[in-house]
RODO-2510 file (C-alpha; in nm, 4 decimals, decimal comma):
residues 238
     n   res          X          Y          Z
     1     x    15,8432   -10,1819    -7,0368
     2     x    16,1748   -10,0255    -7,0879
     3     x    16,3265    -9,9617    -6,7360
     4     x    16,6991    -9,8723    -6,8660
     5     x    16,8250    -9,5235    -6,8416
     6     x    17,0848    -9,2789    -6,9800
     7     x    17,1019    -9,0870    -6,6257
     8     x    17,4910    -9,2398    -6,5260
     9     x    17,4321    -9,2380    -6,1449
    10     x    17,1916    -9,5227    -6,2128
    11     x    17,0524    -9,8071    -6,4086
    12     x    16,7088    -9,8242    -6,4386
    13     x    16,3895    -9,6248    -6,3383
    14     x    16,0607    -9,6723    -6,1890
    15     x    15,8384    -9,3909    -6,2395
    16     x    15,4929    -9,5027    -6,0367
    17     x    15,3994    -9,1166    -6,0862
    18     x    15,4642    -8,8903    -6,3550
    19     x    15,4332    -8,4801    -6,3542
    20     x    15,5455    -8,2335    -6,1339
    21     x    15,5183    -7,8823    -6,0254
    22     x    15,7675    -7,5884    -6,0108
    23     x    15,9429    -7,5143    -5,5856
    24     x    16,2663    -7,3761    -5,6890
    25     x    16,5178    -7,2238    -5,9048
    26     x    16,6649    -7,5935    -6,0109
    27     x    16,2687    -7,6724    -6,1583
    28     x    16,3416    -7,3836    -6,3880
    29     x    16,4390    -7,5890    -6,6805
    30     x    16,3215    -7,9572    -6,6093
    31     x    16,4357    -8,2113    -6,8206
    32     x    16,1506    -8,4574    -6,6987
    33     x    15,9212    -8,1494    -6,7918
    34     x    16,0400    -8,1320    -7,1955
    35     x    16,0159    -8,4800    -7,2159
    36     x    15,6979    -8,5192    -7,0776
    37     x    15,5943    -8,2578    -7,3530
    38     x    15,7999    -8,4335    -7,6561
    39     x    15,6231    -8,7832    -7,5524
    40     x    15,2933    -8,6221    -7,5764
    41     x    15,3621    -8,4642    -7,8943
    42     x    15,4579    -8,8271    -8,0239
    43     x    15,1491    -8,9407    -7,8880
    44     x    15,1864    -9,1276    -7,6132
    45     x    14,8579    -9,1739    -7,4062
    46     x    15,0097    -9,1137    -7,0626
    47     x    15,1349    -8,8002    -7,1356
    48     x    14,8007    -8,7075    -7,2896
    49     x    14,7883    -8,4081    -7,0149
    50     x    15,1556    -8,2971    -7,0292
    51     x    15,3603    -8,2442    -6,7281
    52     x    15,0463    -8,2596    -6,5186
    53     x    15,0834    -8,5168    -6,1766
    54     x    14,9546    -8,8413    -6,2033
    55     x    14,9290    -9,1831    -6,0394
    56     x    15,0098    -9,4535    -6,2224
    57     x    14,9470    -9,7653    -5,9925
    58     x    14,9586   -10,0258    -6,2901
    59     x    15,3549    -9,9232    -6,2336
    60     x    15,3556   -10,0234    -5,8954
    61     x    15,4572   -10,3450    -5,9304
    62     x    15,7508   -10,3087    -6,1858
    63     x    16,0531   -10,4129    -5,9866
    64     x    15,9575   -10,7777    -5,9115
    65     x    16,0159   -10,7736    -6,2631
    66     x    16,3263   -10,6703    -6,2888
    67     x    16,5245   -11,0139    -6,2563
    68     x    16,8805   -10,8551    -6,2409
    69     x    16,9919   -10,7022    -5,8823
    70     x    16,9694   -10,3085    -5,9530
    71     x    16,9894    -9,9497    -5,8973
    72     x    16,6682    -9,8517    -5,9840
    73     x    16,6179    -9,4241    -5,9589
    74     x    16,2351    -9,3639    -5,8386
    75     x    16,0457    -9,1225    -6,0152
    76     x    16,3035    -8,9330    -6,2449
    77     x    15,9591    -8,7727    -6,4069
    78     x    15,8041    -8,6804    -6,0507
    79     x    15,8413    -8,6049    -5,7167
    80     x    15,7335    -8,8805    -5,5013
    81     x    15,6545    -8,6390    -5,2112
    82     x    15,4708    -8,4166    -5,4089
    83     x    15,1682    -8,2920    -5,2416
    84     x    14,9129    -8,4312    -5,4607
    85     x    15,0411    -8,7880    -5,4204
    86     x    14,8155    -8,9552    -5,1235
    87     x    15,0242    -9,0962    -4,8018
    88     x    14,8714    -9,4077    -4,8632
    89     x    15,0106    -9,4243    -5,2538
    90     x    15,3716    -9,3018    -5,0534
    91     x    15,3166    -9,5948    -4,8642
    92     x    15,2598    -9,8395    -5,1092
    93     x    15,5641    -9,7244    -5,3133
    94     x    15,7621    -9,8269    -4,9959
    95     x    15,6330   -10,1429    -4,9635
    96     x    15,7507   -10,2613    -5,3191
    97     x    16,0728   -10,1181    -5,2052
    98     x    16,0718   -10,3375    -4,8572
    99     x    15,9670   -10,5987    -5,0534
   100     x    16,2346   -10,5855    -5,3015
   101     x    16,5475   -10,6172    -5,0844
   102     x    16,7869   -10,7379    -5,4390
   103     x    16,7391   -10,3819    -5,5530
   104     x    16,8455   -10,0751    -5,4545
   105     x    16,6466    -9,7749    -5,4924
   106     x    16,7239    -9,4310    -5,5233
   107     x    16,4996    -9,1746    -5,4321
   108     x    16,5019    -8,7602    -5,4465
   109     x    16,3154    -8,4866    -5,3522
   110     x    16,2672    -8,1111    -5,2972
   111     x    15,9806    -8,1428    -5,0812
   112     x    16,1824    -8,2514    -4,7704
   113     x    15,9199    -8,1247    -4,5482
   114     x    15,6530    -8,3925    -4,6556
   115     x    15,8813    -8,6273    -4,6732
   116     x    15,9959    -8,5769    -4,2866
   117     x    15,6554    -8,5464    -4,1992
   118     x    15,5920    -8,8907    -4,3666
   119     x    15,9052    -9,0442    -4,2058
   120     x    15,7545    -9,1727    -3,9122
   121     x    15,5003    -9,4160    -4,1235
   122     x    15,7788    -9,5697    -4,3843
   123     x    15,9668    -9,8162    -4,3607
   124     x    16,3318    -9,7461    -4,4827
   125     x    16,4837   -10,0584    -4,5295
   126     x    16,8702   -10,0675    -4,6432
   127     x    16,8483   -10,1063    -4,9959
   128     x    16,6296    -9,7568    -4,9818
   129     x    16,9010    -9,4491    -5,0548
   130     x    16,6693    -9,1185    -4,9506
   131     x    16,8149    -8,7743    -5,1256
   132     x    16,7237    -8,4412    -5,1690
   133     x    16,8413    -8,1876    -5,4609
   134     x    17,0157    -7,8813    -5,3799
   135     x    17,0993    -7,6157    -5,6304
   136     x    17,2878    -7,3854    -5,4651
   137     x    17,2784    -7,2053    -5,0940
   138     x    16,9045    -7,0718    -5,0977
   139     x    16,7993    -7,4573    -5,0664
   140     x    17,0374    -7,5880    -4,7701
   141     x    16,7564    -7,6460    -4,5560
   142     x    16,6942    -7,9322    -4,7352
   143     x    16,9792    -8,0967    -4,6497
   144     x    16,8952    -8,0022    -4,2793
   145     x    16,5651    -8,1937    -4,3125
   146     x    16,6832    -8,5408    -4,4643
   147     x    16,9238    -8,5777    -4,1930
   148     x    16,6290    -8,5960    -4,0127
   149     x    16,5273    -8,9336    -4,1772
   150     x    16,5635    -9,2404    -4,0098
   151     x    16,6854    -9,3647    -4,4157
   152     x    17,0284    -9,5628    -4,3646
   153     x    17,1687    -9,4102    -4,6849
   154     x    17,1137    -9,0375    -4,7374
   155     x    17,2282    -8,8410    -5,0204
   156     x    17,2397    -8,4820    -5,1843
   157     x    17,1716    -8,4378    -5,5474
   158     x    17,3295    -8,1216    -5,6395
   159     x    17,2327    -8,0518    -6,0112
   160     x    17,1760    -7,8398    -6,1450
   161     x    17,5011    -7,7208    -5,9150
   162     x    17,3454    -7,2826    -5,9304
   163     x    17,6049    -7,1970    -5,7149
   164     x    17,8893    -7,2273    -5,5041
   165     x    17,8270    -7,4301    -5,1681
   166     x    18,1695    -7,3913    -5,0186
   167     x    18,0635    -7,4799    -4,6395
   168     x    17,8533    -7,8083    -4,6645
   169     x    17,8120    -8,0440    -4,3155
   170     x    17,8299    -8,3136    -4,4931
   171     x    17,7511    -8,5162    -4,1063
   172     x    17,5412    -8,7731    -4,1800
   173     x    17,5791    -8,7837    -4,5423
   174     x    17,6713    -9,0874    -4,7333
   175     x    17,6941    -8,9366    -5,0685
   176     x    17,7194    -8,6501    -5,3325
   177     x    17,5839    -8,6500    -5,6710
   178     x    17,7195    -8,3038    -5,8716
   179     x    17,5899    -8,1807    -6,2151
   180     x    17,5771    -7,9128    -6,4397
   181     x    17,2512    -7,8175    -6,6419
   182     x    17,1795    -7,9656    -6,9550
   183     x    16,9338    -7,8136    -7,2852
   184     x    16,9284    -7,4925    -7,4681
   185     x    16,8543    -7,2721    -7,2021
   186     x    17,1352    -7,4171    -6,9308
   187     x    17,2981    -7,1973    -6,7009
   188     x    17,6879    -7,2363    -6,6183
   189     x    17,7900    -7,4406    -6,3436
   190     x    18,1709    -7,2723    -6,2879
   191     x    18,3652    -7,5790    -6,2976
   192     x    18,5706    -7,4508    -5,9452
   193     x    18,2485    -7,5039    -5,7806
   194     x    18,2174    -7,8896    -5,9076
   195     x    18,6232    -7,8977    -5,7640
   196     x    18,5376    -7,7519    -5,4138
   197     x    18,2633    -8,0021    -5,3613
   198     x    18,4794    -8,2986    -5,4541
   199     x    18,7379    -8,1476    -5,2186
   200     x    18,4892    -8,1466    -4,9023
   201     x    18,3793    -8,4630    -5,0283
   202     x    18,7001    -8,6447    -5,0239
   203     x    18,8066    -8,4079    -4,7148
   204     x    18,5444    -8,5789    -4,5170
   205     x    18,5447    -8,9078    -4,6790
   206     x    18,2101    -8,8949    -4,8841
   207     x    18,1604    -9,0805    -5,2061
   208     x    18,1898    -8,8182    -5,4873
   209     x    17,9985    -8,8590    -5,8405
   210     x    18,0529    -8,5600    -6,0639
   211     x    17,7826    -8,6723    -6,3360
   212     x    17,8603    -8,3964    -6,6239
   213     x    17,9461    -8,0628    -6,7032
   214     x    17,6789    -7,7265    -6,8456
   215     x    17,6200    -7,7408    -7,1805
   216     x    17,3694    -7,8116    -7,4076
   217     x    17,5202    -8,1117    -7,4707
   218     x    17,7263    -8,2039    -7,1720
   219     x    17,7956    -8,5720    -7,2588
   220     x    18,0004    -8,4465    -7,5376
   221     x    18,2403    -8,2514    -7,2740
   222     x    18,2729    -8,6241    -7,0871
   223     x    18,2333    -8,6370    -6,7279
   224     x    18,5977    -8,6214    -6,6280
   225     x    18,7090    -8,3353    -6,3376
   226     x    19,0675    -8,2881    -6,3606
   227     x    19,1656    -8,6191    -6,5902
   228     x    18,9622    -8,8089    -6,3490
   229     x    18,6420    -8,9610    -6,3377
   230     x    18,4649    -8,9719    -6,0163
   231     x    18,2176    -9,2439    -6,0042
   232     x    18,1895    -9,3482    -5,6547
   233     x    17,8988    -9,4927    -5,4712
   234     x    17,7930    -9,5349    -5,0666
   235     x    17,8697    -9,8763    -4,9510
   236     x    17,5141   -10,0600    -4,9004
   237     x    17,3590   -10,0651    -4,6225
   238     x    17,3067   -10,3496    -4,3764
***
Protein backbone atom coordinates (compact mmCIF):
# COMPACT_ATOMS: atom_id res chain seq x y z
CA UNK A 1 0.00 0.00 0.00
CA UNK A 2 1.02 3.36 -1.18
CA UNK A 3 0.22 5.87 1.67
CA UNK A 4 2.24 8.98 0.08
CA UNK A 5 0.39 11.91 -1.26
CA UNK A 6 0.65 14.92 -3.61
CA UNK A 7 -1.89 17.03 -1.29
CA UNK A 8 1.18 19.62 0.25
CA UNK A 9 -0.54 20.18 3.66
CA UNK A 10 0.33 16.56 4.34
CA UNK A 11 2.25 13.41 3.86
CA UNK A 12 0.44 10.47 3.70
CA UNK A 13 -3.25 9.23 3.73
CA UNK A 14 -5.39 6.74 5.30
CA UNK A 15 -8.57 6.30 3.61
CA UNK A 16 -10.53 3.48 5.95
CA UNK A 17 -13.70 4.63 3.80
CA UNK A 18 -13.99 5.63 0.38
CA UNK A 19 -17.14 7.55 -1.44
CA UNK A 20 -19.04 10.35 -0.57
CA UNK A 21 -22.12 12.29 -1.16
CA UNK A 22 -22.81 15.88 -2.36
CA UNK A 23 -23.81 18.84 1.10
CA UNK A 24 -22.53 21.89 -0.46
CA UNK A 25 -21.37 24.14 -3.09
CA UNK A 26 -17.45 23.08 -2.41
CA UNK A 27 -18.71 19.07 -3.35
CA UNK A 28 -19.55 20.57 -6.69
CA UNK A 29 -16.45 19.47 -8.41
CA UNK A 30 -14.74 16.77 -6.12
CA UNK A 31 -11.48 15.78 -6.89
CA UNK A 32 -11.83 12.51 -4.68
CA UNK A 33 -15.08 12.04 -6.87
CA UNK A 34 -13.07 12.00 -10.57
CA UNK A 35 -10.63 9.91 -9.20
CA UNK A 36 -12.73 7.52 -7.76
CA UNK A 37 -14.25 7.32 -11.38
CA UNK A 38 -10.69 7.23 -13.33
CA UNK A 39 -9.58 4.24 -10.83
CA UNK A 40 -12.62 2.37 -11.74
CA UNK A 41 -12.23 2.90 -15.29
CA UNK A 42 -8.58 1.40 -14.84
CA UNK A 43 -10.07 -1.32 -13.10
CA UNK A 44 -9.47 -1.26 -9.81
CA UNK A 45 -11.82 -3.59 -7.72
CA UNK A 46 -12.57 -1.12 -4.93
CA UNK A 47 -13.84 1.35 -6.98
CA UNK A 48 -15.95 -1.27 -8.75
CA UNK A 49 -19.15 0.96 -7.62
CA UNK A 50 -17.72 4.46 -8.27
CA UNK A 51 -17.96 7.20 -5.83
CA UNK A 52 -20.45 5.16 -3.86
CA UNK A 53 -19.59 5.02 0.34
CA UNK A 54 -17.91 2.20 1.56
CA UNK A 55 -16.18 0.63 4.55
CA UNK A 56 -13.10 -0.65 4.11
CA UNK A 57 -12.03 -2.18 7.56
CA UNK A 58 -9.03 -4.27 6.06
CA UNK A 59 -7.61 -0.39 6.08
CA UNK A 60 -8.08 0.00 9.55
CA UNK A 61 -5.03 -0.98 10.66
CA UNK A 62 -2.65 0.88 8.19
CA UNK A 63 -0.80 3.30 10.41
CA UNK A 64 1.00 0.81 12.72
CA UNK A 65 2.56 0.35 9.55
CA UNK A 66 3.75 3.32 8.83
CA UNK A 67 7.29 3.19 10.64
CA UNK A 68 8.21 6.93 10.04
CA UNK A 69 6.49 9.61 12.56
CA UNK A 70 3.77 11.32 10.18
CA UNK A 71 1.10 13.53 9.08
CA UNK A 72 -1.21 11.23 7.89
CA UNK A 73 -4.69 13.15 6.21
CA UNK A 74 -7.82 10.72 7.05
CA UNK A 75 -10.07 9.99 4.41
CA UNK A 76 -9.09 12.45 1.49
CA UNK A 77 -11.72 10.09 -0.65
CA UNK A 78 -14.57 10.29 2.14
CA UNK A 79 -16.08 11.90 4.79
CA UNK A 80 -15.49 10.15 7.96
CA UNK A 81 -18.73 11.58 9.49
CA UNK A 82 -20.73 10.74 6.74
CA UNK A 83 -24.02 9.42 7.71
CA UNK A 84 -23.75 6.04 6.38
CA UNK A 85 -20.56 5.29 8.32
CA UNK A 86 -21.74 3.39 11.74
CA UNK A 87 -20.62 5.19 15.24
CA UNK A 88 -19.06 2.15 16.09
CA UNK A 89 -16.73 2.13 12.65
CA UNK A 90 -16.18 6.22 13.87
CA UNK A 91 -15.06 4.74 16.88
CA UNK A 92 -12.77 2.33 15.78
CA UNK A 93 -11.07 4.83 13.41
CA UNK A 94 -10.27 6.74 16.70
CA UNK A 95 -8.87 4.12 18.40
CA UNK A 96 -6.06 3.48 15.74
CA UNK A 97 -5.58 7.13 16.10
CA UNK A 98 -5.24 6.90 20.19
CA UNK A 99 -3.28 4.15 19.60
CA UNK A 100 -0.91 5.70 17.30
CA UNK A 101 0.41 8.64 19.36
CA UNK A 102 3.96 8.97 16.71
CA UNK A 103 1.51 10.16 14.11
CA UNK A 104 -0.42 12.90 13.61
CA UNK A 105 -3.64 12.79 11.95
CA UNK A 106 -5.55 15.15 10.14
CA UNK A 107 -9.06 14.95 9.83
CA UNK A 108 -11.99 17.12 7.85
CA UNK A 109 -15.41 17.32 7.49
CA UNK A 110 -18.60 19.07 6.32
CA UNK A 111 -20.84 17.18 8.41
CA UNK A 112 -19.96 19.07 11.67
CA UNK A 113 -23.22 18.22 13.11
CA UNK A 114 -22.49 14.37 13.36
CA UNK A 115 -19.37 14.92 14.23
CA UNK A 116 -20.43 17.15 17.46
CA UNK A 117 -22.98 14.81 18.13
CA UNK A 118 -20.28 12.03 18.17
CA UNK A 119 -17.88 14.17 20.27
CA UNK A 120 -18.88 13.07 23.49
CA UNK A 121 -17.89 9.17 22.70
CA UNK A 122 -14.20 9.89 21.02
CA UNK A 123 -11.39 10.16 22.32
CA UNK A 124 -9.29 13.14 20.89
CA UNK A 125 -5.97 12.58 21.85
CA UNK A 126 -3.20 15.33 20.84
CA UNK A 127 -1.80 14.00 17.86
CA UNK A 128 -5.68 14.13 16.44
CA UNK A 129 -6.03 17.74 14.40
CA UNK A 130 -10.16 17.91 13.88
CA UNK A 131 -11.16 20.43 10.77
CA UNK A 132 -13.96 21.34 8.90
CA UNK A 133 -14.06 22.84 5.15
CA UNK A 134 -15.52 26.08 4.50
CA UNK A 135 -16.05 27.48 1.06
CA UNK A 136 -17.18 30.66 1.50
CA UNK A 137 -19.85 32.54 4.02
CA UNK A 138 -23.03 30.23 3.42
CA UNK A 139 -20.98 27.43 5.43
CA UNK A 140 -19.67 29.45 8.65
CA UNK A 141 -21.68 27.47 10.84
CA UNK A 142 -19.35 24.97 10.52
CA UNK A 143 -16.77 26.62 11.99
CA UNK A 144 -19.26 27.45 14.90
CA UNK A 145 -19.72 23.69 15.48
CA UNK A 146 -15.97 22.39 15.66
CA UNK A 147 -15.24 24.86 18.23
CA UNK A 148 -17.50 22.88 19.95
CA UNK A 149 -15.08 19.83 19.99
CA UNK A 150 -13.24 18.95 22.85
CA UNK A 151 -10.18 18.18 19.76
CA UNK A 152 -6.90 20.03 21.07
CA UNK A 153 -6.03 21.10 17.52
CA UNK A 154 -8.86 22.49 15.39
CA UNK A 155 -8.60 23.68 11.97
CA UNK A 156 -10.54 25.23 8.90
CA UNK A 157 -9.98 23.94 5.46
CA UNK A 158 -11.00 26.63 3.22
CA UNK A 159 -10.76 25.22 -0.41
CA UNK A 160 -12.16 25.52 -2.55
CA UNK A 161 -11.90 29.39 -1.05
CA UNK A 162 -15.94 30.41 -3.13
CA UNK A 163 -15.77 33.54 -1.60
CA UNK A 164 -14.61 36.23 0.40
CA UNK A 165 -14.71 35.57 4.32
CA UNK A 166 -13.48 38.93 5.46
CA UNK A 167 -14.82 38.63 9.26
CA UNK A 168 -13.61 35.14 10.51
CA UNK A 169 -13.38 34.50 14.69
CA UNK A 170 -10.70 32.74 14.30
CA UNK A 171 -11.08 32.08 18.67
CA UNK A 172 -10.21 28.83 19.17
CA UNK A 173 -8.62 28.10 15.97
CA UNK A 174 -5.20 26.72 15.61
CA UNK A 175 -4.97 26.80 11.93
CA UNK A 176 -5.95 27.80 8.29
CA UNK A 177 -5.56 25.80 5.27
CA UNK A 178 -6.55 28.18 1.92
CA UNK A 179 -6.99 26.86 -1.69
CA UNK A 180 -8.20 27.57 -4.90
CA UNK A 181 -10.11 24.90 -7.11
CA UNK A 182 -8.36 22.70 -9.24
CA UNK A 183 -9.75 20.63 -12.86
CA UNK A 184 -11.45 21.79 -15.93
CA UNK A 185 -14.42 23.08 -14.52
CA UNK A 186 -12.67 25.31 -11.47
CA UNK A 187 -14.10 28.40 -10.40
CA UNK A 188 -11.80 31.55 -9.52
CA UNK A 189 -10.69 32.04 -6.16
CA UNK A 190 -9.84 36.14 -6.44
CA UNK A 191 -6.44 36.06 -5.17
CA UNK A 192 -7.39 39.34 -2.60
CA UNK A 193 -9.50 36.91 -0.87
CA UNK A 194 -6.45 34.28 -0.28
CA UNK A 195 -4.49 37.89 1.01
CA UNK A 196 -7.29 38.92 3.50
CA UNK A 197 -7.30 35.53 5.10
CA UNK A 198 -3.55 35.45 5.58
CA UNK A 199 -3.94 38.96 6.99
CA UNK A 200 -6.54 37.82 9.84
CA UNK A 201 -4.46 34.92 10.13
CA UNK A 202 -1.26 36.55 10.95
CA UNK A 203 -3.43 39.50 12.66
CA UNK A 204 -4.46 37.02 15.21
CA UNK A 205 -1.51 34.84 15.22
CA UNK A 206 -2.86 31.67 13.36
CA UNK A 207 -0.67 29.41 11.30
CA UNK A 208 -1.40 30.28 7.62
CA UNK A 209 -0.99 27.57 4.65
CA UNK A 210 -2.03 28.99 1.31
CA UNK A 211 -1.86 25.48 -0.60
CA UNK A 212 -2.38 26.79 -4.41
CA UNK A 213 -3.99 29.03 -6.62
CA UNK A 214 -7.51 28.27 -9.37
CA UNK A 215 -6.57 26.82 -12.30
CA UNK A 216 -6.74 23.82 -14.00
CA UNK A 217 -3.45 23.27 -13.24
CA UNK A 218 -2.62 25.25 -10.17
CA UNK A 219 0.76 23.62 -9.31
CA UNK A 220 2.06 25.18 -12.38
CA UNK A 221 1.14 28.86 -10.91
CA UNK A 222 3.36 27.65 -7.58
CA UNK A 223 1.95 28.23 -4.30
CA UNK A 224 3.64 31.52 -3.50
CA UNK A 225 1.21 34.71 -2.19
CA UNK A 226 3.08 37.78 -2.63
CA UNK A 227 6.87 36.20 -3.22
CA UNK A 228 6.18 34.21 -0.20
CA UNK A 229 5.33 30.86 0.60
CA UNK A 230 3.22 30.25 3.54
CA UNK A 231 3.67 26.85 4.88
CA UNK A 232 3.02 27.02 8.48
CA UNK A 233 1.69 24.41 10.79
CA UNK A 234 -0.07 24.43 14.61
CA UNK A 235 2.44 23.55 17.16
CA UNK A 236 1.48 19.86 18.45
CA UNK A 237 -0.39 19.33 20.98
CA UNK A 238 0.48 18.07 24.45
Amino acid sequence: MNFNTGISWTEKTWNPTIGCTKVSQGCKHCYAERMAYDLKAKGIKIYADGFKLKLIPSRLNEPKAISTPSLIFVNSMSDLFHDDVPDDYIQKVFTVMNECPQHTFQVLTKRPERLVALSHELLFTGNIWVGVSVENDTVLERMDLLKQVPAKVKWLSLEPLLGPLPNLDLDGIDWVVVGGESGEKFRTMEVDWARELRDQCVGKNVPFFFKQYSGKYPKALGDKLDGRQWHEYPKAAA
